[in-house]
SEDOVEX-143768 format. One record per residue (C-alpha): residue number from 1; y, x, z; residue in three letters. Coordinates in Angstrom, 2 decimals. Example, Ala and Ser with C-alpha at 12.3 -4.5 7.8 and 13.67 -1.06 7.14 Angstrom:
// SEDOVEX-143768
<nukol 1 <-4.50 12.30 7.80> Ala>
<nukol 2 <-1.06 13.67 7.14> Ser>
This chain:
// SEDOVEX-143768
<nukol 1 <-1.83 10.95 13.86> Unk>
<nukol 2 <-5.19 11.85 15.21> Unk>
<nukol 3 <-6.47 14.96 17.03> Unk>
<nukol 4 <-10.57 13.94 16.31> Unk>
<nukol 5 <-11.64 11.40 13.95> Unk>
<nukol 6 <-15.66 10.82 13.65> Unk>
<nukol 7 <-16.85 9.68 10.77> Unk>
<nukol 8 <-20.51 7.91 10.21> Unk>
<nukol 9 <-22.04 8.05 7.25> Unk>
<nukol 10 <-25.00 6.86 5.71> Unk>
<nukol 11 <-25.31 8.18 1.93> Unk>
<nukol 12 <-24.49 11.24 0.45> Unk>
<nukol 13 <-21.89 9.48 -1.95> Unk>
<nukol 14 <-20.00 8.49 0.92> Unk>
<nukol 15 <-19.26 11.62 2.65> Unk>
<nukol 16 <-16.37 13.04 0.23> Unk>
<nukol 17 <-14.54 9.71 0.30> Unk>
<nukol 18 <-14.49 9.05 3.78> Unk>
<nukol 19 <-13.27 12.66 4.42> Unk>
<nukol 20 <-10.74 12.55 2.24> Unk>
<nukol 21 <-9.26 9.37 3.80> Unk>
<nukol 22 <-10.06 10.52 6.75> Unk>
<nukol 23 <-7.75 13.40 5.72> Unk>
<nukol 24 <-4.65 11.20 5.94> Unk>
<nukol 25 <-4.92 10.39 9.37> Unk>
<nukol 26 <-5.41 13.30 10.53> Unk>
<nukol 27 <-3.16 15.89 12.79> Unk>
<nukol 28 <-2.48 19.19 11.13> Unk>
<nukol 29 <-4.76 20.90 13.27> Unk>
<nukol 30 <-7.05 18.23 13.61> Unk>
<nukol 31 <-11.02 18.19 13.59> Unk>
<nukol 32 <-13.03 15.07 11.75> Unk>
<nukol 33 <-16.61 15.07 12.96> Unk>
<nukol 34 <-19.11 13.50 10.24> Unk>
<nukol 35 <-22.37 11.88 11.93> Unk>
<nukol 36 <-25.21 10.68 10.14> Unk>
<nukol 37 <-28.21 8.93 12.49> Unk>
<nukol 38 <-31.57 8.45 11.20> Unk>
<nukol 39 <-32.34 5.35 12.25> Unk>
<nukol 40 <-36.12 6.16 13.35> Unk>
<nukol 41 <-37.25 8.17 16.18> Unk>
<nukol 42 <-40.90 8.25 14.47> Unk>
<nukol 43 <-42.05 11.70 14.01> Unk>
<nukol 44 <-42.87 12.20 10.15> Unk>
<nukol 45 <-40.22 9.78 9.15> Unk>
<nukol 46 <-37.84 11.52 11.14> Unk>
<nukol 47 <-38.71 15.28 9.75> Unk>
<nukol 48 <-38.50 13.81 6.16> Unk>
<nukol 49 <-35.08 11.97 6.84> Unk>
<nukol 50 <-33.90 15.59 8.52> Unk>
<nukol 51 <-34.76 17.78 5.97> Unk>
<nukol 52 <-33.17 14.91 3.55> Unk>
<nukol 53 <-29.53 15.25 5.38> Unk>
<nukol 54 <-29.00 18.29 4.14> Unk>
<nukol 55 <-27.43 15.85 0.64> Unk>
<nukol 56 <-25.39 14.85 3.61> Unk>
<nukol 57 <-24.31 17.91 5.01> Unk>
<nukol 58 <-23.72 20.48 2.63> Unk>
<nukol 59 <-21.18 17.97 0.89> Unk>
<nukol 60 <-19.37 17.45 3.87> Unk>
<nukol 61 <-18.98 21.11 4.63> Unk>
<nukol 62 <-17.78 21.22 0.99> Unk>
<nukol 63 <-15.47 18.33 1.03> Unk>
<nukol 64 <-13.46 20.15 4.13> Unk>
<nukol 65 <-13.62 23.30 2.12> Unk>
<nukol 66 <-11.56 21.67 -0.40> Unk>
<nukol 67 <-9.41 19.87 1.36> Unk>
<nukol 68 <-8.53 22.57 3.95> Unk>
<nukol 69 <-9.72 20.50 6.72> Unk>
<nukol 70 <-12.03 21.82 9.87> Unk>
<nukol 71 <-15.14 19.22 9.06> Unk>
<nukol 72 <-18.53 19.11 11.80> Unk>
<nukol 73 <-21.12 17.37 10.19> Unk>
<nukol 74 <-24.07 16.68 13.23> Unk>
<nukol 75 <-27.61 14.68 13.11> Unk>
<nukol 76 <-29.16 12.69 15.10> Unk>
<nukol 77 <-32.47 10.49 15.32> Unk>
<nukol 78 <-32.30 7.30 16.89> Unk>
<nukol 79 <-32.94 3.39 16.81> Unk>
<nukol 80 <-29.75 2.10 18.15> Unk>
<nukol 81 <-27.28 3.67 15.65> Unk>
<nukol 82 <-24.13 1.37 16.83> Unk>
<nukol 83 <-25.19 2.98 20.18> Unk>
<nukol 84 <-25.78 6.81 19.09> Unk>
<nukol 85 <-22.38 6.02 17.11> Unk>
<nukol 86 <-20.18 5.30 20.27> Unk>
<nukol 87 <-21.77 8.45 22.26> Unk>
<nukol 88 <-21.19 10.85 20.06> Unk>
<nukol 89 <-17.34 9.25 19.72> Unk>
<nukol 90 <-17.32 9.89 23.53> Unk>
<nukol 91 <-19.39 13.03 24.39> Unk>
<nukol 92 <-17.09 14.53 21.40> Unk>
<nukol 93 <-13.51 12.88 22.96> Unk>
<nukol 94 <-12.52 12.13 19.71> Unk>
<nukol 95 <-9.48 9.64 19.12> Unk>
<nukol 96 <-10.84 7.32 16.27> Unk>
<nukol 97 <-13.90 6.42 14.11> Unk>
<nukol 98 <-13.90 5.74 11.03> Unk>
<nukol 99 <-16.93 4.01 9.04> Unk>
<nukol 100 <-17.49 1.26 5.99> Unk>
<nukol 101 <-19.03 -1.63 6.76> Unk>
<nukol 102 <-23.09 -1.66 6.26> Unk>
<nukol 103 <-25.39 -2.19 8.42> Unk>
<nukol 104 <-28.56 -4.78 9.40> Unk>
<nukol 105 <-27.72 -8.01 11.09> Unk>
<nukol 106 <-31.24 -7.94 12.25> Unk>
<nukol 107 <-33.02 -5.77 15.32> Unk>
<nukol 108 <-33.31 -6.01 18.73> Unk>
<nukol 109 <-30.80 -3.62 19.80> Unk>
<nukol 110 <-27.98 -5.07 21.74> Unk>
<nukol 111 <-25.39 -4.48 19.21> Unk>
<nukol 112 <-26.14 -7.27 16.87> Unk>
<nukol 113 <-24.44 -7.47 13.61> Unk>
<nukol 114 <-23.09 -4.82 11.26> Unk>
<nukol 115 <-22.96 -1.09 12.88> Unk>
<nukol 116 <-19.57 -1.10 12.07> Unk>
<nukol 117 <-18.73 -4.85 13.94> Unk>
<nukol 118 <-20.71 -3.30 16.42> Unk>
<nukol 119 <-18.57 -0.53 16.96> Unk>
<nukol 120 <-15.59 -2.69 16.84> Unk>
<nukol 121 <-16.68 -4.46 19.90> Unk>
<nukol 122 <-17.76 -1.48 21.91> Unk>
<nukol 123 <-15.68 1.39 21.08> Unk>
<nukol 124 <-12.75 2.77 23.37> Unk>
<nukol 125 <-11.20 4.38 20.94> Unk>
<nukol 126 <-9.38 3.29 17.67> Unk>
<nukol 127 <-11.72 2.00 14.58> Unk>
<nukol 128 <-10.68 1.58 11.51> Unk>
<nukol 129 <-13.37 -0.01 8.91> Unk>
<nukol 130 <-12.99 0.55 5.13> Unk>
<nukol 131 <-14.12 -1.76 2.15> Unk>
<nukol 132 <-16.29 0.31 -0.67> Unk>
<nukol 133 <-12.97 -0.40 -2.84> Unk>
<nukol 134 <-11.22 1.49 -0.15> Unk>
<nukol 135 <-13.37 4.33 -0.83> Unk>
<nukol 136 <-13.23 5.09 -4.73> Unk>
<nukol 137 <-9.47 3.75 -5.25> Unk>
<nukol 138 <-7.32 6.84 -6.61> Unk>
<nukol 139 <-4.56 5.48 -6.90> Unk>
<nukol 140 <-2.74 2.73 -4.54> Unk>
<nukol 141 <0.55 0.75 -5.43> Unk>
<nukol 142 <1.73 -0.49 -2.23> Unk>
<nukol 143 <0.38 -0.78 0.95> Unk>
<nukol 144 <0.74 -4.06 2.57> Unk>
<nukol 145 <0.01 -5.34 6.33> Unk>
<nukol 146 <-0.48 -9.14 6.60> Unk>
<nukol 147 <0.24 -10.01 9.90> Unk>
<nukol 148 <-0.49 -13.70 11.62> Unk>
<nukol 149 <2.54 -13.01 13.67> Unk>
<nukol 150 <6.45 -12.06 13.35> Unk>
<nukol 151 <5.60 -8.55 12.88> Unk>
<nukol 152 <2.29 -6.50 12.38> Unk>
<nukol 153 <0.56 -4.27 15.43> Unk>
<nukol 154 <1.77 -1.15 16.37> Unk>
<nukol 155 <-1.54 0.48 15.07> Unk>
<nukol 156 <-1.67 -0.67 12.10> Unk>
<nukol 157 <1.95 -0.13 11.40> Unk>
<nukol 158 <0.91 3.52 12.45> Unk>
<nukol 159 <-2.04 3.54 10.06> Unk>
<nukol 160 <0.02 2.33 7.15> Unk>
<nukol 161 <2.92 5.12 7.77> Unk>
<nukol 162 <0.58 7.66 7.69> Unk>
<nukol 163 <-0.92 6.54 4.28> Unk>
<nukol 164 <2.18 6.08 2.82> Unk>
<nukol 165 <3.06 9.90 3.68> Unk>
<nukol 166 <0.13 11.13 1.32> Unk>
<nukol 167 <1.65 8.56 -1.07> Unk>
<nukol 168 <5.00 8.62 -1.22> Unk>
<nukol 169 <5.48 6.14 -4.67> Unk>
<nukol 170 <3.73 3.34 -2.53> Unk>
<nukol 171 <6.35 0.97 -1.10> Unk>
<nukol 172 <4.85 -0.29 2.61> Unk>
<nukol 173 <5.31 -4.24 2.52> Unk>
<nukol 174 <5.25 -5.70 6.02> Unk>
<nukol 175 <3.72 -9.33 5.17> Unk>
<nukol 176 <4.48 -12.03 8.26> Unk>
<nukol 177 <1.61 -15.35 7.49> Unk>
<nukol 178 <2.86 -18.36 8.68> Unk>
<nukol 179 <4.33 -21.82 8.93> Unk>
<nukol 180 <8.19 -22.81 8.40> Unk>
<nukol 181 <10.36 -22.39 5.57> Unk>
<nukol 182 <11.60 -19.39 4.25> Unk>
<nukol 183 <14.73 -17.57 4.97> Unk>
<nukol 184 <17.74 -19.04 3.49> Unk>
<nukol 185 <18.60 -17.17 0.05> Unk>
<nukol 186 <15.94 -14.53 0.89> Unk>
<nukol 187 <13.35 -15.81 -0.98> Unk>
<nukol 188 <10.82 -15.50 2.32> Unk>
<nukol 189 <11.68 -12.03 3.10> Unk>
<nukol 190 <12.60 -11.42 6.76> Unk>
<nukol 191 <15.19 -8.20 7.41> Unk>
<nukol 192 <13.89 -4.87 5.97> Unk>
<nukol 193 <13.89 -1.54 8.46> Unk>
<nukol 194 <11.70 1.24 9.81> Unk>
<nukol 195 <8.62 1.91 10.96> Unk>
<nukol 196 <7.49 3.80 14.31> Unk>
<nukol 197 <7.44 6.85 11.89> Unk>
<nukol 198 <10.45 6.70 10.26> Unk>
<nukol 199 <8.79 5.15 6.78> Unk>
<nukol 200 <10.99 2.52 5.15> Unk>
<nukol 201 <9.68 -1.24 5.80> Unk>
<nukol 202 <10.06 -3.94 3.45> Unk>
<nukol 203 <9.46 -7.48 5.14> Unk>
<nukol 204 <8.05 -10.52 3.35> Unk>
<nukol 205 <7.09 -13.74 4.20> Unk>
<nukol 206 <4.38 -16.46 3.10> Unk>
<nukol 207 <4.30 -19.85 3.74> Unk>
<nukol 208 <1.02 -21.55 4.62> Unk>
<nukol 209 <0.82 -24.96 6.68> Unk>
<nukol 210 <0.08 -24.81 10.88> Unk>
<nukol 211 <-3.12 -26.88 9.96> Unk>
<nukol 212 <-4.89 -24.27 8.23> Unk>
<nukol 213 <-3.65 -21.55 9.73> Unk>
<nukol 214 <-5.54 -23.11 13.10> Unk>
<nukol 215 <-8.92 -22.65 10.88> Unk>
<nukol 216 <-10.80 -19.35 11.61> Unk>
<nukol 217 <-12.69 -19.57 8.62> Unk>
<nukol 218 <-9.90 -19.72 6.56> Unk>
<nukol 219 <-8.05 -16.87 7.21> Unk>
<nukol 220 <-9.68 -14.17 5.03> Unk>
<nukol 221 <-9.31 -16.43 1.94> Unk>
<nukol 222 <-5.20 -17.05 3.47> Unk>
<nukol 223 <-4.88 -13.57 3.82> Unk>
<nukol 224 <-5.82 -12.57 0.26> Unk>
<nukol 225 <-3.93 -15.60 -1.13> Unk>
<nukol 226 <-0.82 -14.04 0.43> Unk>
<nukol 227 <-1.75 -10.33 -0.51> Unk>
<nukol 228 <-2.28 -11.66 -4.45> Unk>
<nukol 229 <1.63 -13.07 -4.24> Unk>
<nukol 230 <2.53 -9.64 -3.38> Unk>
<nukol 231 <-0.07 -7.97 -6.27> Unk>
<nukol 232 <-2.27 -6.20 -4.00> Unk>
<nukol 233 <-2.56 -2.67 -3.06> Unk>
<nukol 234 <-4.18 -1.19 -0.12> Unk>
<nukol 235 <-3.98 -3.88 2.66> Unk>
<nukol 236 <-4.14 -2.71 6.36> Unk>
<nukol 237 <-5.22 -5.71 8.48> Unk>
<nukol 238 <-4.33 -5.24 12.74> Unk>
<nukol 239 <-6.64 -6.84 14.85> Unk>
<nukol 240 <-4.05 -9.92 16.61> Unk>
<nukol 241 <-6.27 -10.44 19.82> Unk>
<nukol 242 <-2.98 -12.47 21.28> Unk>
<nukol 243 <-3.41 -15.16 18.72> Unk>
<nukol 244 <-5.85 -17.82 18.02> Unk>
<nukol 245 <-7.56 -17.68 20.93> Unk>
<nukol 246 <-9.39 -14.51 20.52> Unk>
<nukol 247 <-10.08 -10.98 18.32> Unk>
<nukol 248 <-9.08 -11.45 14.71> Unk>
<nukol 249 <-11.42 -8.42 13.73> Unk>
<nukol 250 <-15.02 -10.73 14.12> Unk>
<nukol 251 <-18.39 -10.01 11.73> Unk>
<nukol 252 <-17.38 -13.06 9.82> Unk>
<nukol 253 <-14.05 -12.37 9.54> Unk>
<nukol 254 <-14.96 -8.67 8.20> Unk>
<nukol 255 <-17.69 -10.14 5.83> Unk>
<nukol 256 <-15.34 -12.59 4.17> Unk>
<nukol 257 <-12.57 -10.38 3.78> Unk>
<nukol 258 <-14.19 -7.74 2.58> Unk>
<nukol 259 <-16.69 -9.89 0.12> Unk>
<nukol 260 <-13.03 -11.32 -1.80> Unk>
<nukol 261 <-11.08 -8.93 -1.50> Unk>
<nukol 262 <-10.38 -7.44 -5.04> Unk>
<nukol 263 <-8.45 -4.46 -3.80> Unk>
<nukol 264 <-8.72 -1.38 -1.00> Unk>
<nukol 265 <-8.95 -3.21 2.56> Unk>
<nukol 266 <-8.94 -1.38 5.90> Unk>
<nukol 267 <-9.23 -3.09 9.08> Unk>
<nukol 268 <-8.20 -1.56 12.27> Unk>
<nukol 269 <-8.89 -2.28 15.74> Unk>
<nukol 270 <-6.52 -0.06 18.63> Unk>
């Protein structure tokens, strides 16, 4: 699916799990780039932090190694890491970045928020955000997409498919949120079909009223409630910048999601 994905990291525990999910999204012949930025350009903190990233490196040339993946792992010192983020994605042309969110709401850099939501809002290429469930999950049961709208985006449709190729026992559960009644003697579910891949689509529907589907802060909590009916799983969540007014993917959004969300999330902005 992708040529080049970067992926930031910030802790040495994280750099074998984000590869490997990384893995799935990636084009046979495809490159991920692993980036980890010392947040300092101070000179003994940053020769300490540098000789420190080898915990970072050598794992990541390790985790390609066993995954039979080409893996870059780079460094780089500086105090706008949402900013050192986004040029390396572009210097490096890569396709997508993929990252967790963490990060300091505080600072003075113009990015202000998580790194990740501050990647979100900058980046030109796709970003995809995992919860730290997403991360240590072995094992996923279906993968659903809860979509505001008739059908989910393109993107994440795409993102699903390809996650559902590495695990073929996990049924892909299209999830439509929204007002009405259900389908006549279909219990809620709208017609099954295909994906852009080829990957068999089941379609479901929940039922929430107009009123609080119009609230903003409501929709994480909505969006689990409607994800529990179907028992979970890894839920892929499109960004719907066409409805309500403006980008579903926001800081808060992210933050509430992620904070209730008992399960793998991944949230995907392209």
């Amino acid at each position: 699916m992708y040529r080049s994905i970067l992926v930031p990291v910030q802790k040495p525990a994280e750099v074998e799990p984000l590869i490997r999910f990384a893995t799935m999204l990636l084009d046979a012949d495809g490159e991920i780039r692993v980036l980890h930025v010392i947040p300092t350009i101070t000179l003994p903190e940053v020769t300490r932090e540098w000789r420190a990233s080898v915990h970072l490196v050598v794992p990541a040339h390790e985790a390609g190694a066993a995954l039979d993946v080409r893996v870059e792992p780079e460094v780089r010192a500086a105090t706008d890491v949402p900013g050192e983020i986004l040029e390396s994605a572009e210097s490096h042309d890569v396709d997508a970045i993929l990252l967790t969110l963490s990060g300091s709401r505080r600072g003075r850099n113009p990015f202000v928020g998580h790194t990740a939501t501050g990647v979100l809002h900058h980046a030109t290429q796709d970003v995809l955000v995992l919860n730290r469930l997403a991360l240590a999950t072995d094992r996923i049961p279906r993968i659903l997409l809860p979509t505001l709208g008739e059908n989910p985006t393109p993107k994440a449709m795409r993102i699903a498919e390809a996650i559902g190729a590495h695990v073929p026992d996990a049924p892909v559960v299209a999830l439509a949120i929204g007002p009405g009644a259900p389908s006549p003697g279909a219990d809620g579910a709208g017609p099954d079909g295909q994906g852009p891949l080829g990957t068999s689509i089941t379609r479901r529907r929940s039922i929430f009223p107009s009123a609080l589907l119009g609230r903003r802060r409501r929709l994480p909590e909505l969006i689990l409630e409607a994800a529990s009916r179907e028992r979970y799983g890894l839920v892929v969540v499109g960004d719907s910048p066409d409805q309500l007014g403006g980008p579903l993917l926001t800081r808060r959004f992210l933050e509430e999601l992620f904070r209730g969300a008992p399960c793998p999330m991944v949230a995907v902005r392209g």
